[in-house]
Backbone of each chain as ProteinMPNN parsed JSONL, in Angstrom:
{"seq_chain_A": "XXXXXXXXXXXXXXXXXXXXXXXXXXXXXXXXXXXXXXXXXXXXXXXXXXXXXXXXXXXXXXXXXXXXXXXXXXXXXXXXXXXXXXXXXXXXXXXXXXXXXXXXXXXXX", "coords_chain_A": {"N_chain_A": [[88.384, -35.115, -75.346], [90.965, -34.138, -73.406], [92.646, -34.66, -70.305], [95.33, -33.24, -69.089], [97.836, -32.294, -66.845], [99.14, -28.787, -65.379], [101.83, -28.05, -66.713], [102.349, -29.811, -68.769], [99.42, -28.867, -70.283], [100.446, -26.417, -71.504], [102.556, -27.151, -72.745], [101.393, -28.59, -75.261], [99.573, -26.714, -75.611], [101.335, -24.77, -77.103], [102.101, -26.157, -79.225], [99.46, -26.602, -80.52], [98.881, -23.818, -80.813], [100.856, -23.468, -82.404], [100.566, -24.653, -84.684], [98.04, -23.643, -85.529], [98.439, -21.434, -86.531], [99.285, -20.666, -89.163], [96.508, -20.466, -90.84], [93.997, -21.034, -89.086], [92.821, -20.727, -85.956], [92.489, -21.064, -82.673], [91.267, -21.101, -79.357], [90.698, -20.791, -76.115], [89.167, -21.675, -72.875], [88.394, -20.347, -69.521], [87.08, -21.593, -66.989], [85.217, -21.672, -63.763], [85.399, -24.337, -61.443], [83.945, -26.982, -59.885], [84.814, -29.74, -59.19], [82.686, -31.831, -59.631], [81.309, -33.681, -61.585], [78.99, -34.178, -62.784], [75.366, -33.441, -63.741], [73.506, -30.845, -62.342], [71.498, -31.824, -59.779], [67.367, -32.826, -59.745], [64.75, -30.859, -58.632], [64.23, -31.308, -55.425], [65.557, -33.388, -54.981], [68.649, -34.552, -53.35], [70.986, -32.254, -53.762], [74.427, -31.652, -55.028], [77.584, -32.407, -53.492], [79.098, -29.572, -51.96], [82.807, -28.33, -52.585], [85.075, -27.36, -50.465], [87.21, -26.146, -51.501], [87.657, -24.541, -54.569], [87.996, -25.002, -57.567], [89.927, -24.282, -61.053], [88.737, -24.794, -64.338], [90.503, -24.846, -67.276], [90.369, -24.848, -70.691], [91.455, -25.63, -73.742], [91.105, -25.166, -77.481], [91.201, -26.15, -80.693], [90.155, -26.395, -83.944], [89.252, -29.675, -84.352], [90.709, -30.902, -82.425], [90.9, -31.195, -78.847], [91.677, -29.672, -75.258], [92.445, -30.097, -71.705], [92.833, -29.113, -68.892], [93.361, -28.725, -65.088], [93.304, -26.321, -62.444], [94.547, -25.875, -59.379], [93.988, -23.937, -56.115], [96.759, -23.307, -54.963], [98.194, -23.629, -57.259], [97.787, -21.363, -58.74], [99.787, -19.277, -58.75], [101.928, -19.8, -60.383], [101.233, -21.527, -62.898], [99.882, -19.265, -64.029], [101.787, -17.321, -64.778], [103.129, -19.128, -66.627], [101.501, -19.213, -69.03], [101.242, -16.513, -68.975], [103.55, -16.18, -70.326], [103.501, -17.754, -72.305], [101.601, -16.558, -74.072], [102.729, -14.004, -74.641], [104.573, -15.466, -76.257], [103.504, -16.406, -78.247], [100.613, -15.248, -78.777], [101.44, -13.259, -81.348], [100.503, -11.781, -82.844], [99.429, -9.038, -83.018], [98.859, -5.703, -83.483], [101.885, -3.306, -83.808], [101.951, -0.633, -81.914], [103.815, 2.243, -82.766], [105.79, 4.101, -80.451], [104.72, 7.619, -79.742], [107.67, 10.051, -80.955], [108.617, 12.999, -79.531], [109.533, 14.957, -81.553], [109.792, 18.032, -81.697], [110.686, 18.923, -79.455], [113.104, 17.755, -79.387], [114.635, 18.821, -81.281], [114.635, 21.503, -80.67], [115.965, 21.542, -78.022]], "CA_chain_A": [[88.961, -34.18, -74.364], [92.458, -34.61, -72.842], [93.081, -33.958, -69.222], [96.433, -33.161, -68.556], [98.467, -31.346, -65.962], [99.221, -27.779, -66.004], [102.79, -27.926, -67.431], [101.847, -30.404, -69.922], [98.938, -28.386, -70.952], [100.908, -25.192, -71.8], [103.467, -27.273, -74.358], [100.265, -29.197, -75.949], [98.727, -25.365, -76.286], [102.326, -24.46, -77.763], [101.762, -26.986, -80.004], [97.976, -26.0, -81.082], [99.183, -22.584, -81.464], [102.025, -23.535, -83.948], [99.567, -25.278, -86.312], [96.918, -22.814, -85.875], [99.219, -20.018, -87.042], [98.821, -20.188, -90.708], [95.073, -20.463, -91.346], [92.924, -21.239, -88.343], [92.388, -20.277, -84.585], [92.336, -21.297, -81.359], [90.254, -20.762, -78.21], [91.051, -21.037, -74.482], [88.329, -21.146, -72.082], [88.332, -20.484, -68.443], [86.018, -21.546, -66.081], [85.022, -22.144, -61.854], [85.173, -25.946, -61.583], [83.616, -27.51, -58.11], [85.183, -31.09, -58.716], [81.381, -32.55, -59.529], [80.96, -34.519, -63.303], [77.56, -34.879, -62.573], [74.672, -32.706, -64.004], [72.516, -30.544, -61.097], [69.726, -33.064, -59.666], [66.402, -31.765, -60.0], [64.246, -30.116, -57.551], [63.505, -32.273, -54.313], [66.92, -34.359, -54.8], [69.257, -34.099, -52.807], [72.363, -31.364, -54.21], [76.194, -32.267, -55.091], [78.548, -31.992, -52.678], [80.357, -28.272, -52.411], [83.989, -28.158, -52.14], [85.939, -26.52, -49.602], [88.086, -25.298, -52.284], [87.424, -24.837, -55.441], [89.202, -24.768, -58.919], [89.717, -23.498, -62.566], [89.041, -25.824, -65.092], [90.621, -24.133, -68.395], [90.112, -26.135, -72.128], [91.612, -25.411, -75.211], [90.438, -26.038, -78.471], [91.787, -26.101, -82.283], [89.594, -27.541, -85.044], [88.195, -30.995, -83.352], [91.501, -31.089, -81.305], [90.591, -30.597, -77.415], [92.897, -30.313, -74.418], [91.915, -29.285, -70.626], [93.316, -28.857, -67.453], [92.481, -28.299, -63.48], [94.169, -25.369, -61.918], [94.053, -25.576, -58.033], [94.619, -22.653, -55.969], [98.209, -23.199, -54.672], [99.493, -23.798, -58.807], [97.746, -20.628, -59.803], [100.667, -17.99, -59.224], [103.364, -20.727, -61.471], [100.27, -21.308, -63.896], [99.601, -17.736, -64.876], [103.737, -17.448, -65.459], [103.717, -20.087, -67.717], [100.365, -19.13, -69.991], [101.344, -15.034, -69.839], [104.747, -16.377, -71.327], [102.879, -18.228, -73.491], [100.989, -15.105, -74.667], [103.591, -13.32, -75.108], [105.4, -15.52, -77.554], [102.479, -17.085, -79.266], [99.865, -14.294, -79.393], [102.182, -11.912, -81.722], [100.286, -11.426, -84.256], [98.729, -8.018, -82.856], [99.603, -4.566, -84.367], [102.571, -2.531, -82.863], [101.566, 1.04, -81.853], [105.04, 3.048, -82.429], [105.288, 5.674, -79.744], [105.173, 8.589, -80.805], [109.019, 10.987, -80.088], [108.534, 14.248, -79.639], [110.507, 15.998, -82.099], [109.76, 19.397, -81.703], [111.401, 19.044, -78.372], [114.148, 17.589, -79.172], [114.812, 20.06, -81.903], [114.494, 22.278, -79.563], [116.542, 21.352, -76.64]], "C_chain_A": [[90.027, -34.895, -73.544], [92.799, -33.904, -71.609], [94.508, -33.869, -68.93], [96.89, -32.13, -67.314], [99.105, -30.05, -66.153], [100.713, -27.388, -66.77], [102.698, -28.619, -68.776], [100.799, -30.237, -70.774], [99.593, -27.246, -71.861], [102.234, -25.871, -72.829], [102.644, -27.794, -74.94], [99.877, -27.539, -76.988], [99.55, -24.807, -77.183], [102.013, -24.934, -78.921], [100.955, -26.758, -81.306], [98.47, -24.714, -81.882], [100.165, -22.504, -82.373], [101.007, -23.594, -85.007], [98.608, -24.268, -86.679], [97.139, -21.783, -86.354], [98.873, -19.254, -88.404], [97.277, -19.663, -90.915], [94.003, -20.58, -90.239], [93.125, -20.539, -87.464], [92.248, -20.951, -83.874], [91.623, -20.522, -79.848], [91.037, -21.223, -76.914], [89.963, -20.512, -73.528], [88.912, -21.547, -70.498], [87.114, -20.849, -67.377], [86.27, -22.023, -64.762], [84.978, -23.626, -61.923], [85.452, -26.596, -60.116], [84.102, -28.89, -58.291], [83.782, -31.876, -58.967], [81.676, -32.689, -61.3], [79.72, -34.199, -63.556], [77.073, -33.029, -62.84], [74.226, -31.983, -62.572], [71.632, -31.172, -60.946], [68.685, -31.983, -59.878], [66.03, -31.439, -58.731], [63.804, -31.327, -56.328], [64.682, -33.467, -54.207], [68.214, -33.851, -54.147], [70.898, -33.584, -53.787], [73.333, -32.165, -54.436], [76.638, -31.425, -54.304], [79.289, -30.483, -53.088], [81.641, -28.882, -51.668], [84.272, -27.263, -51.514], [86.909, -25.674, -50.35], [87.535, -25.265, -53.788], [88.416, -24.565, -56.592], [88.817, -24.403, -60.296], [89.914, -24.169, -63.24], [89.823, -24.683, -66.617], [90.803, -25.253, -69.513], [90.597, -24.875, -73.061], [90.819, -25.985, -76.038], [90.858, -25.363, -80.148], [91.119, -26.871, -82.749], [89.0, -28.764, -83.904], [89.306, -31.606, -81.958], [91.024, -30.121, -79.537], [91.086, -30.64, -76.202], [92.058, -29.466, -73.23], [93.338, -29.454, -69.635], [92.535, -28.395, -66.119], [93.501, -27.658, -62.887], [94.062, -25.477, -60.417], [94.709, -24.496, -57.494], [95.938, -22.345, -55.974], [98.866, -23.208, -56.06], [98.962, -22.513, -59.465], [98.509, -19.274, -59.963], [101.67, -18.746, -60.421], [102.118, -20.805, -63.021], [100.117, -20.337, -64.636], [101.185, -17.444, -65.703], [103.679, -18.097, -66.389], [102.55, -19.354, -68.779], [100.981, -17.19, -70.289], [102.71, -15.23, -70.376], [104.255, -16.525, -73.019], [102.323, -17.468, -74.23], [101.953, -14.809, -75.441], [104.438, -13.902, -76.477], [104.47, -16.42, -78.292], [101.752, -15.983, -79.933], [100.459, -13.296, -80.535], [102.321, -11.219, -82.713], [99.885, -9.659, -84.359], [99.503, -6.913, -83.258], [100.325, -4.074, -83.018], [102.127, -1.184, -82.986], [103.028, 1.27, -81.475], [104.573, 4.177, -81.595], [105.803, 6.646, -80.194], [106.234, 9.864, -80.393], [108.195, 12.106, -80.467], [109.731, 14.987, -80.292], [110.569, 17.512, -81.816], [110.747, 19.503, -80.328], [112.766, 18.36, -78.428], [115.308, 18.455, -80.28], [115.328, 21.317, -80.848], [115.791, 22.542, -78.486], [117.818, 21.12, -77.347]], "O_chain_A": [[89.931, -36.043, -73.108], [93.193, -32.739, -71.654], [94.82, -34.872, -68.287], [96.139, -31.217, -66.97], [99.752, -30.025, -67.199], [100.692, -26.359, -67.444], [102.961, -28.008, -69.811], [100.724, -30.913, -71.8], [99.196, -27.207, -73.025], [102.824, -25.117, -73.602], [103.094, -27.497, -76.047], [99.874, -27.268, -78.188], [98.998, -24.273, -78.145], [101.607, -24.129, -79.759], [101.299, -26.71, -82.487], [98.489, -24.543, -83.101], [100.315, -21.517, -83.093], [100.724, -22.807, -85.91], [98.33, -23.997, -87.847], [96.208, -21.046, -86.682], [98.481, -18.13, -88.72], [97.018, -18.479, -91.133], [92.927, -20.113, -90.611], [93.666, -19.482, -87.79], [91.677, -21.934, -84.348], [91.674, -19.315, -79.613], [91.961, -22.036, -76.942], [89.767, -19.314, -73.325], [89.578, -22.538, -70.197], [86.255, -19.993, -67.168], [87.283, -22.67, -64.493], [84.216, -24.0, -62.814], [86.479, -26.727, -59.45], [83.752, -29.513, -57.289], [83.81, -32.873, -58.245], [82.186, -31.833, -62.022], [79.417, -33.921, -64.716], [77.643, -31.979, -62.544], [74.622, -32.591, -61.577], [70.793, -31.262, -61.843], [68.85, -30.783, -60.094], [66.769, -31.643, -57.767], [62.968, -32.183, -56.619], [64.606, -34.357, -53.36], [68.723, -32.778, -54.469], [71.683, -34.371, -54.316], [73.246, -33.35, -54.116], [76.406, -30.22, -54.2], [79.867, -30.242, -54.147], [81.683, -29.585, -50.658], [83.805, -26.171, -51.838], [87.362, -24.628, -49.885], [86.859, -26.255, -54.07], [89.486, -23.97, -56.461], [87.656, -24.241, -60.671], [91.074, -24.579, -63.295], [89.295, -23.572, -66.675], [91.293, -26.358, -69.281], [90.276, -23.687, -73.099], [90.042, -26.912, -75.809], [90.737, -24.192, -80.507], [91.143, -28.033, -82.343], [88.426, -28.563, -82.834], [89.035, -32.322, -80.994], [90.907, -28.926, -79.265], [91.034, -31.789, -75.764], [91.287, -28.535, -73.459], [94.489, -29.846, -69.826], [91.427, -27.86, -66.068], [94.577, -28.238, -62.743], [93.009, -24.894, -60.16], [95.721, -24.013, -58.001], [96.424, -21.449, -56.665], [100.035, -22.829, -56.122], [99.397, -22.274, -60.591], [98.25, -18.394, -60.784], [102.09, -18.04, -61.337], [102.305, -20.12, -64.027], [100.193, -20.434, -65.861], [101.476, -17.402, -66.898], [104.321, -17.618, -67.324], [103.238, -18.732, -69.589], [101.11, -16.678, -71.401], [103.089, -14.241, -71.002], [104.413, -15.984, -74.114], [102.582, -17.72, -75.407], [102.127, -15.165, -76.607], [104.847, -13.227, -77.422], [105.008, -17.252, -79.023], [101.924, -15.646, -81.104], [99.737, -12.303, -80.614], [103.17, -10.541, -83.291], [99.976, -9.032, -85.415], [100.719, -7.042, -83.399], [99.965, -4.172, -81.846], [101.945, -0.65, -84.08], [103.558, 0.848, -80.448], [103.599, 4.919, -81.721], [106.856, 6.794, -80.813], [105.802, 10.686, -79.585], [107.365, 12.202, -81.371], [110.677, 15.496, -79.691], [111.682, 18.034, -81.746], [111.626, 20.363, -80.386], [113.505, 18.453, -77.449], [116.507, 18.635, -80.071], [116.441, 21.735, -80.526], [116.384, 23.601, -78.284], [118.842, 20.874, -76.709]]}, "seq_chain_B": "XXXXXXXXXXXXXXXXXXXXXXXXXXXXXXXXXXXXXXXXXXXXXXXXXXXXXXXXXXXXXXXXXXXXXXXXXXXXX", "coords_chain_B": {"N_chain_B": [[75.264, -10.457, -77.924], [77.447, -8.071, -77.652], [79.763, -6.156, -78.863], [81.836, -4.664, -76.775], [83.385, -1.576, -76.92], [85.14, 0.355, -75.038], [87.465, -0.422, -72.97], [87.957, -0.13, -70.18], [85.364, -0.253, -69.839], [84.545, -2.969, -70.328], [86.229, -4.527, -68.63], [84.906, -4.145, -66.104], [82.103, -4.697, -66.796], [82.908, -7.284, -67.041], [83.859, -8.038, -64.603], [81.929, -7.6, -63.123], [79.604, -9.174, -63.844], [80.742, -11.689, -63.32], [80.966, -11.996, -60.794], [77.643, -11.697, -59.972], [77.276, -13.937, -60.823], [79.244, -16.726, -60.249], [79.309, -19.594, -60.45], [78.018, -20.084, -62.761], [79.713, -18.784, -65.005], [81.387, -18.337, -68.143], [85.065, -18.049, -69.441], [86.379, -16.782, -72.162], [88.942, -16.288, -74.694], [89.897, -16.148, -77.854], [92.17, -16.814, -80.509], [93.346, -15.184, -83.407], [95.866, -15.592, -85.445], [95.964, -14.849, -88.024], [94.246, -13.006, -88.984], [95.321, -11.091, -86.822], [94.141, -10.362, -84.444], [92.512, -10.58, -81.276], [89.779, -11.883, -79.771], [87.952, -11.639, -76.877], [85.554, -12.978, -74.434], [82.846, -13.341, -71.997], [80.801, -14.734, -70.688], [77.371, -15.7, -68.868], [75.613, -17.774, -70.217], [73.493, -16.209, -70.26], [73.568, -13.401, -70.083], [76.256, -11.481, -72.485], [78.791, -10.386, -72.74], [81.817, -8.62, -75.226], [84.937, -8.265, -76.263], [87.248, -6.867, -78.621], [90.701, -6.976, -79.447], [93.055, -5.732, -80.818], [95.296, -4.38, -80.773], [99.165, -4.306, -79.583], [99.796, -3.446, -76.924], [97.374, -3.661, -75.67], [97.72, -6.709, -75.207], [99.03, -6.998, -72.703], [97.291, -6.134, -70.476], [94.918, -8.181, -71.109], [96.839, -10.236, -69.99], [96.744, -9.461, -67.573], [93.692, -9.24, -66.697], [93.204, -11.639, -66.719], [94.453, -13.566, -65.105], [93.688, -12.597, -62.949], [90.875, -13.261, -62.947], [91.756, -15.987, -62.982], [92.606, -16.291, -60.748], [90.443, -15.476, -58.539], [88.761, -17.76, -59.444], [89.798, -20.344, -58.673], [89.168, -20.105, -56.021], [88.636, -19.811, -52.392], [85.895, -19.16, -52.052]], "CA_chain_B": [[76.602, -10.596, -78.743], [77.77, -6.91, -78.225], [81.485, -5.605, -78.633], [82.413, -2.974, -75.835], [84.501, -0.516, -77.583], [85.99, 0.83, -74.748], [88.939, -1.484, -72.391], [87.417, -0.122, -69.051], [83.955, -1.243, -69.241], [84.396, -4.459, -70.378], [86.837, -4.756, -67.668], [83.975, -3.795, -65.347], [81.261, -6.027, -67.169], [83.6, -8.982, -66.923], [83.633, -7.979, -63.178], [80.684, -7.236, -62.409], [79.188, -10.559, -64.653], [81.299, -12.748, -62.362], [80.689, -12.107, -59.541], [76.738, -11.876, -59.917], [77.14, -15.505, -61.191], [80.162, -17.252, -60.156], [79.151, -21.165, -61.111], [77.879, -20.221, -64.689], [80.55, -17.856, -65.862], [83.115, -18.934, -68.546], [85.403, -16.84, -69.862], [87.385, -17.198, -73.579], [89.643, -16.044, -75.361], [90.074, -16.859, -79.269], [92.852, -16.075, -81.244], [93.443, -15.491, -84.755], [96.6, -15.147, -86.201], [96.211, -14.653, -89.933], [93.621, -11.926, -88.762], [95.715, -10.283, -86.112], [93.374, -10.301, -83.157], [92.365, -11.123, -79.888], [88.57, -12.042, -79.038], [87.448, -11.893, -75.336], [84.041, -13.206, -74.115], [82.808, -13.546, -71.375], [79.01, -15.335, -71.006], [76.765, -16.423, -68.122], [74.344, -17.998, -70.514], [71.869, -15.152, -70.213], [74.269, -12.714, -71.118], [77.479, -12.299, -73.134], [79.891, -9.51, -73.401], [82.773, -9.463, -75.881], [85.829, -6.762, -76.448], [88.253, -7.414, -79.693], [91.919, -6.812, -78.88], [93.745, -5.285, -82.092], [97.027, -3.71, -80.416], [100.021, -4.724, -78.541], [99.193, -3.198, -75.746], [96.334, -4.807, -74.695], [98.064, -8.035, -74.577], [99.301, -6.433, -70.944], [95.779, -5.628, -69.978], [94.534, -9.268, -71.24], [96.787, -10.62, -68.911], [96.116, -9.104, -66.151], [92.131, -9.505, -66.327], [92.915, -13.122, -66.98], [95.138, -13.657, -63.901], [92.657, -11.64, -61.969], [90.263, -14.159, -62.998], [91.922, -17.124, -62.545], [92.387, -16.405, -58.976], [88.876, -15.56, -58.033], [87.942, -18.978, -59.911], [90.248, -21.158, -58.332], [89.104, -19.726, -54.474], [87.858, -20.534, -51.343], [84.588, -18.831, -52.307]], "C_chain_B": [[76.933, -9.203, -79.0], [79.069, -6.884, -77.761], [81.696, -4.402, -77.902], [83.538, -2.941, -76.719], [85.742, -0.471, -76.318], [86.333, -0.583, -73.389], [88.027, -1.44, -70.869], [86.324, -0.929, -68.741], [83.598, -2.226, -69.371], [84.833, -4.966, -69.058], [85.643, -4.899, -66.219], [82.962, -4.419, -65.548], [81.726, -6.632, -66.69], [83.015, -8.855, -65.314], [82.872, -7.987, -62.314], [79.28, -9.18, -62.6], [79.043, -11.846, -63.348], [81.052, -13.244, -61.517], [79.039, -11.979, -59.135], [76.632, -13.577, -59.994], [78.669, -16.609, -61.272], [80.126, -18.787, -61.194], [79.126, -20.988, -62.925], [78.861, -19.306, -65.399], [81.501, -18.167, -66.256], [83.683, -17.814, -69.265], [86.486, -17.277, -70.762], [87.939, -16.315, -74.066], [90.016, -17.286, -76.957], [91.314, -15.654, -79.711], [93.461, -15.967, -82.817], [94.502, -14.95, -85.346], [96.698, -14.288, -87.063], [95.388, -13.084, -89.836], [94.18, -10.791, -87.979], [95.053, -9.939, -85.152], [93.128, -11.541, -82.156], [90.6, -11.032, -79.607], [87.895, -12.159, -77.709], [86.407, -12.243, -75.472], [83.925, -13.579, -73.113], [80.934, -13.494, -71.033], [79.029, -15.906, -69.766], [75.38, -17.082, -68.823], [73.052, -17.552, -70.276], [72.294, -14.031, -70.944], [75.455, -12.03, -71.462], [78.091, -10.547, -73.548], [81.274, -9.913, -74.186], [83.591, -8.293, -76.414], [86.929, -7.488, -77.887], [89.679, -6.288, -79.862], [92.785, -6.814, -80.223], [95.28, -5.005, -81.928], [97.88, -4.45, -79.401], [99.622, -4.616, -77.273], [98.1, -3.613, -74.781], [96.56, -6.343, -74.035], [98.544, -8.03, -73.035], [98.004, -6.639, -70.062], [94.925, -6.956, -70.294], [94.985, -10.411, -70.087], [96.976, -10.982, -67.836], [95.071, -9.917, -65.559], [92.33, -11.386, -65.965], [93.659, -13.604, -65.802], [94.513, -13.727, -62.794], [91.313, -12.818, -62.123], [90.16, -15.022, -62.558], [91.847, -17.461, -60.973], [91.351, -16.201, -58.218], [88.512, -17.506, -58.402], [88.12, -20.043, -59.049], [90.36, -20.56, -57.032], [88.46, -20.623, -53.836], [86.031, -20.589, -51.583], [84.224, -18.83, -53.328]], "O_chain_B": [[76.858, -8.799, -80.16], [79.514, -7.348, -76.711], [81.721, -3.277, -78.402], [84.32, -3.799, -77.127], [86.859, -0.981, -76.41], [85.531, -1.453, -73.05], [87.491, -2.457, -70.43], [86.17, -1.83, -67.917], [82.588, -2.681, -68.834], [84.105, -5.687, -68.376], [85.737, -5.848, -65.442], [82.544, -4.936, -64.512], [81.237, -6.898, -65.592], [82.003, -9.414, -64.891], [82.943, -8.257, -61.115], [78.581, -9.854, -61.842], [78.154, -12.488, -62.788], [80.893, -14.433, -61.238], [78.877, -12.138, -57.925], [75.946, -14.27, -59.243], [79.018, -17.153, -62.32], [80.694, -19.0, -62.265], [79.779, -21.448, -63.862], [78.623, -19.157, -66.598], [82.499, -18.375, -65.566], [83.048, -16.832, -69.649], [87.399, -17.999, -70.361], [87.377, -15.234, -73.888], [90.244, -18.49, -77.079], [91.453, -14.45, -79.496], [94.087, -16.944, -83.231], [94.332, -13.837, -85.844], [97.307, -13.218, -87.032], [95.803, -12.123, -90.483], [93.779, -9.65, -88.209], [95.434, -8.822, -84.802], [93.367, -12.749, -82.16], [90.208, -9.942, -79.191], [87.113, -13.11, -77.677], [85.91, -12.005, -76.573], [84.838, -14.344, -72.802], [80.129, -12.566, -71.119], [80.016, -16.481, -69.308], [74.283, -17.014, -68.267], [71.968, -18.117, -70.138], [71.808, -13.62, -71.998], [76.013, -11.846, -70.381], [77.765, -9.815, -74.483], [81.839, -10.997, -74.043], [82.999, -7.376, -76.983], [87.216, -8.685, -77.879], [89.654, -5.13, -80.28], [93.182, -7.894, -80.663], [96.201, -5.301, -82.689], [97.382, -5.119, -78.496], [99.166, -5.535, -76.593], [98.038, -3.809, -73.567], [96.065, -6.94, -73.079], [98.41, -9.008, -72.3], [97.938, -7.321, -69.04], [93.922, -6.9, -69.583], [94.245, -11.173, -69.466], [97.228, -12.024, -67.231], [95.088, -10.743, -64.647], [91.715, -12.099, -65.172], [92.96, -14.564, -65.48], [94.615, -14.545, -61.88], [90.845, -13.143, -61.032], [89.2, -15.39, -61.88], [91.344, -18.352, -60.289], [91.319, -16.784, -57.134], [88.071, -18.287, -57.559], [87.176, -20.697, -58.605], [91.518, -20.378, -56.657], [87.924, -21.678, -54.175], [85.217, -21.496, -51.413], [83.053, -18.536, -53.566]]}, "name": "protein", "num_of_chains": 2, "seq": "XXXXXXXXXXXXXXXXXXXXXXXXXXXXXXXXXXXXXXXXXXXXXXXXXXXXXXXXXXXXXXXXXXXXXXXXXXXXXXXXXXXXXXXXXXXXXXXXXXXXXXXXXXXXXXXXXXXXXXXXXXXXXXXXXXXXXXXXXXXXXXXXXXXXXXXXXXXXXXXXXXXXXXXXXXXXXXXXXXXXXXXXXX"}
């Protein structure tokens, strides 16, 4: 697992998503991430520290290749920009629904 | 491991999921080219909704939720 920063995750994921184009798949998880490594102690030990803030860890993953990142609040309006780009010109495999003209009305008119 | 059909109530799972269980809730996306889809999931290790994203259009509505997400995750609370 590869921590990088959130601009340098999003050309890595570019990356992933080239190769994974032909034949495989790729994943992107999101999750809450309090800043703690460490498992939960058990019962009667004293807790991990909460953060005052907390953050979004998000991980890729292609085949055995694995990449992460840590989103904090202030980077997550520029963050989202960069990944729904990324959507947009990666994801594009999905079917187009043509809309459908109304001929009769333009017959018509 | 069930697939909501319909866009809303996943939307509303996810939402509802979340926010019962903030700490344990991850939330994925898989995507498969060669297949032409979009996989959502969204699991608190108890239990696991999952919507599959066929049309353009949803890629709008993907992300959104996922936006909408991120910013709850990465809060004060």
């Amino acid at each position: 697992m590869v921590l990088l920063d959130n601009s340098n995750f999003i050309l890595r994921l570019e990356k992933i998503a080239n190769a994974a184009k032909k034949d495989s798949s790729f994943t992107v998880t999101f999750k809450r991430y309090d800043g703690n490594n460490k498992p939960v102690p058990r019962a009667g030990r004293p807790p991990l520290p909460k953060p005052d803030v907390y953050t979004c860890l998000v991980r890729a993953q292609c085949k055995s290749q694995k990449i992460s990142t840590v989103v904090r609040q202030e980077d997550v309006p520029t963050m989202m920009g960069m990944y729904s780009q990324f959507m947009k010109s990666k994801m594009d495999g999905l079917k187009r629904v043509k809309k459908v003209k109304s001929k009769a009305k333009a017959t018509k008119g | 491991m069930v697939f909501v059909k319909n866009w809303e109530d996943f939307e509303i799972a996810v939402e509802n999921m979340y926010m019962a269980n903030p700490q344990n809730c991850r939330y994925t996306m898989k995507y498969v080219h060669s297949k032409g889809h979009i996989l959502l999931k969204m699991t608190d290790n108890v239990k696991c909704v999952q919507y599959k994203a066929e049309n353009m259009p949803d890629l709008k509505k993907i992300e959104k939720i996922t936006s909408n997400l991120v910013g709850h995750m990465a809060s004060k609370e």
